[in-house]
N, C-alpha and C positions, 0 to 999 in steps of 0.2 A: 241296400245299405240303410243307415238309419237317420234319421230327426230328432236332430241333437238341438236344444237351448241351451244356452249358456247364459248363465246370469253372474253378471262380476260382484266382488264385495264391496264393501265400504267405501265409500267415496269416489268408486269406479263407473265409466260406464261401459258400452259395448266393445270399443276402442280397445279395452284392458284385456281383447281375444285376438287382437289385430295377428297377432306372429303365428294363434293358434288354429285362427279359423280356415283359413287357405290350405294348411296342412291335412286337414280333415274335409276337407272339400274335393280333394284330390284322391282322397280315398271314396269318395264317391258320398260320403254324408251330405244332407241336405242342411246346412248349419245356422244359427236362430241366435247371433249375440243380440242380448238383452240390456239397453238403457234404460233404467229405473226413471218413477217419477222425481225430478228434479233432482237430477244428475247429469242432465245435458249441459250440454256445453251452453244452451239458447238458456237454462236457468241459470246461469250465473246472477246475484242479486234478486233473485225473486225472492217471494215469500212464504220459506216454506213451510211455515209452520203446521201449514193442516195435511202434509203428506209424513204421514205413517205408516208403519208395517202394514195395514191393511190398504194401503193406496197401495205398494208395492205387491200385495197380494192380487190386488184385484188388476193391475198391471200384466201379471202373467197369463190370468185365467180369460182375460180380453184378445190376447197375443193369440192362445190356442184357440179361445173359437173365431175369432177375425179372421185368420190365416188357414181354418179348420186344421190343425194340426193333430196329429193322431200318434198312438205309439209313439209318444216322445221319449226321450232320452233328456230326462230335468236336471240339468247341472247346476249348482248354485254351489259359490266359492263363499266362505267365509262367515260374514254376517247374512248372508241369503241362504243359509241355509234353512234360517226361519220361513224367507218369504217361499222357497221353495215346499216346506214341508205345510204351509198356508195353504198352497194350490193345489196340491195331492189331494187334500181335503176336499177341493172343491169339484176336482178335476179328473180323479182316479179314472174314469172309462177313459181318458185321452192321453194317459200316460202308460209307457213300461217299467222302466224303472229311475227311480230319484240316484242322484249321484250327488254326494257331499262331500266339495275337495276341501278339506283342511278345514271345514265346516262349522259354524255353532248349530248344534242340536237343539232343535226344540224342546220344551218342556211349557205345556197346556197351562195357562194360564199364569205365567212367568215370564216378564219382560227381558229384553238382555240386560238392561241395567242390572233385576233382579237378581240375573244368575248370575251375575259377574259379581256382585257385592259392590259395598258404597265406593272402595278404593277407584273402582272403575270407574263407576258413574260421576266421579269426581274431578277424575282426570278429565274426561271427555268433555262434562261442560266448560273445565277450566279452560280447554281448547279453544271452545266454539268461541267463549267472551273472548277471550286473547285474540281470536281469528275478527274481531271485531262484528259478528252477525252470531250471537248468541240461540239460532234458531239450525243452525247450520255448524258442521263440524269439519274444519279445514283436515284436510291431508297430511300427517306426520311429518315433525320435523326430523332432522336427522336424531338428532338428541333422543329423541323417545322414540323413531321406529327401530334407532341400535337397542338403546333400554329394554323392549318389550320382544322384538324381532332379530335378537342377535345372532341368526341361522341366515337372515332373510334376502343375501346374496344377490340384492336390488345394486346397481352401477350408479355411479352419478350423475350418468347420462338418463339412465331410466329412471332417478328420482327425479330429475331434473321435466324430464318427460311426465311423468304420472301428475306432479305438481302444477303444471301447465294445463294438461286437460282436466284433471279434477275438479268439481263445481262444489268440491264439498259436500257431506252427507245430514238430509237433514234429522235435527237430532230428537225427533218424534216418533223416529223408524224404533231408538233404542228404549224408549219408554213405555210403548205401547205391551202389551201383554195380549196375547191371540188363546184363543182357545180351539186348540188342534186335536183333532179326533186321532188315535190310534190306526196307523195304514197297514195294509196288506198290502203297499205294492211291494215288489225287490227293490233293494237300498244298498246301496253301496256306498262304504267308506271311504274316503282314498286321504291315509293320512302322509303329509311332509314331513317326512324325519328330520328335517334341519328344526323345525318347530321349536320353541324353549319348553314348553312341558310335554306332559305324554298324551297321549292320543288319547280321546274319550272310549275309541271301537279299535278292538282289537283281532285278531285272528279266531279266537273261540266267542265270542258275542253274539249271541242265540240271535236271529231274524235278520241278522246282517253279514252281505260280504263283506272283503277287508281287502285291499289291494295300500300297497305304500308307493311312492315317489320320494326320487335323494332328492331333496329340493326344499327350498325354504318359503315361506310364506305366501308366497304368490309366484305358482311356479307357472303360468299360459305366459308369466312374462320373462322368469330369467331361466326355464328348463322349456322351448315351445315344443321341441321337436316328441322329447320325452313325457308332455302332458298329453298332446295329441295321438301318440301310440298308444299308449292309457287308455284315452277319452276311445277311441276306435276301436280299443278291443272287447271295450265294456260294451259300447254303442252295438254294435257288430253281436254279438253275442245277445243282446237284448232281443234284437232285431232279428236272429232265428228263432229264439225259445218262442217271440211272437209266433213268425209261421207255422211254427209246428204243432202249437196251440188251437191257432187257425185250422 
């Protein structure tokens, strides 16, 4: 079977695989949920100001060689899609292929701020100040995750939940701009259809698969069963084209 990471988005940490990891462990995956730099629960009130998309890059490419990890299966949800496609760069002998659930794409020397536009970037600090730690960006209110997430099929018990362990994201991950070299490795889309706009990769999208999920924005928490069939089939499938390569 394969060695799968999981790296959660925005404001998550490892936690945010909890329902999905055991699922995939049982299918015999050796599985790698990822807590970002200051996202743990032990940063709560720290300072994050000096952790950036490259602390979270350099985060994953530490995980692979510490743990020697090999043929990975690189999952990054959301806003790690950057940090994901950070590591590829650094790391391509020790991956098979990148997997972007419901993902932001990179784009080489463009911040997320950048590609979102001011509207975004506007919100987001207005957050951080409101959340009182202006360096740190709280976890959506209901207000604005219906607003922006109105697919996103989150309970109130799981908002209630994500809200509790979230440590907040610090907000220098979204400002920073990476300059990401063009990969050869295989990439997979996996877009949410409950999503509000359309999918960046589609089905005919030269250099990429496409696989979809009925699920809204954060589906390892409200579809486990249905992300983890997913995540195993793509994993699993990586993990012969390896052998046979071999």
């Amino acid at each position: 079977m394969a060695t799968i990471v999981l790296v959660p988005g925005a404001g998550l940490g490892g936690w945010a695989w909890s329902r999905v990891t055991p699922l995939l462990e049982r299918q015999g995956h050796a599985v790698h949920p990822v807590t970002l730099s200051g996202l743990g629960a032990h940063d709560r009130g720290a300072d994050a100001a000096a952790i950036d998309l490259s602390t979270h890059v350099a985060d994953l490419v530490t995980l692979l060689e510490r743990d020697d990890l090999r043929d990975v299966v690189l999952v990054g949800h959301s806003l790690s899609g950057l940090a994901i496609a950070g590591a590829a760069g650094r790391m391509s002998q020790r991956i098979a292929r990148l997997v972007f659930l419901d993902a932001v794409l990179p784009v080489s020397g463009v911040s997320a701020f950048e590609a979102a536009g001011p509207e975004f970037e506007q919100a987001i600090v207005a957050a951080a100040e409101a959340g009182g730690d202006a360096r740190r960006v709280p976890w959506f209110d209901d207000a604005t995750l219906d607003l922006y997430y109105p697919g996103n099929e989150l309970s109130p018990e799981d908002r209630a939940w994500i809200r509790r362990e979230s440590a907040g994201h610090p907000l220098a991950v979204f400002r920073e701009p990476l300059e990401i070299a063009e990969t050869t490795l295989p990439r997979t889309y996996v877009t949410c259809t409950r999503r509000m706009g359309p999918s960046p990769i589609g089905d005919a999208t030269p250099g990429w698969a496409h696989a979809t999920l009925d699920a809204g924005h954060w589906p390892m928490i409200t579809r486990p069963s249905e992300t983890a069939a997913l995540l195993s089939e793509i994993a699993s499938s990586a993990a012969a084209s390896g052998a046979t390569a071999r």
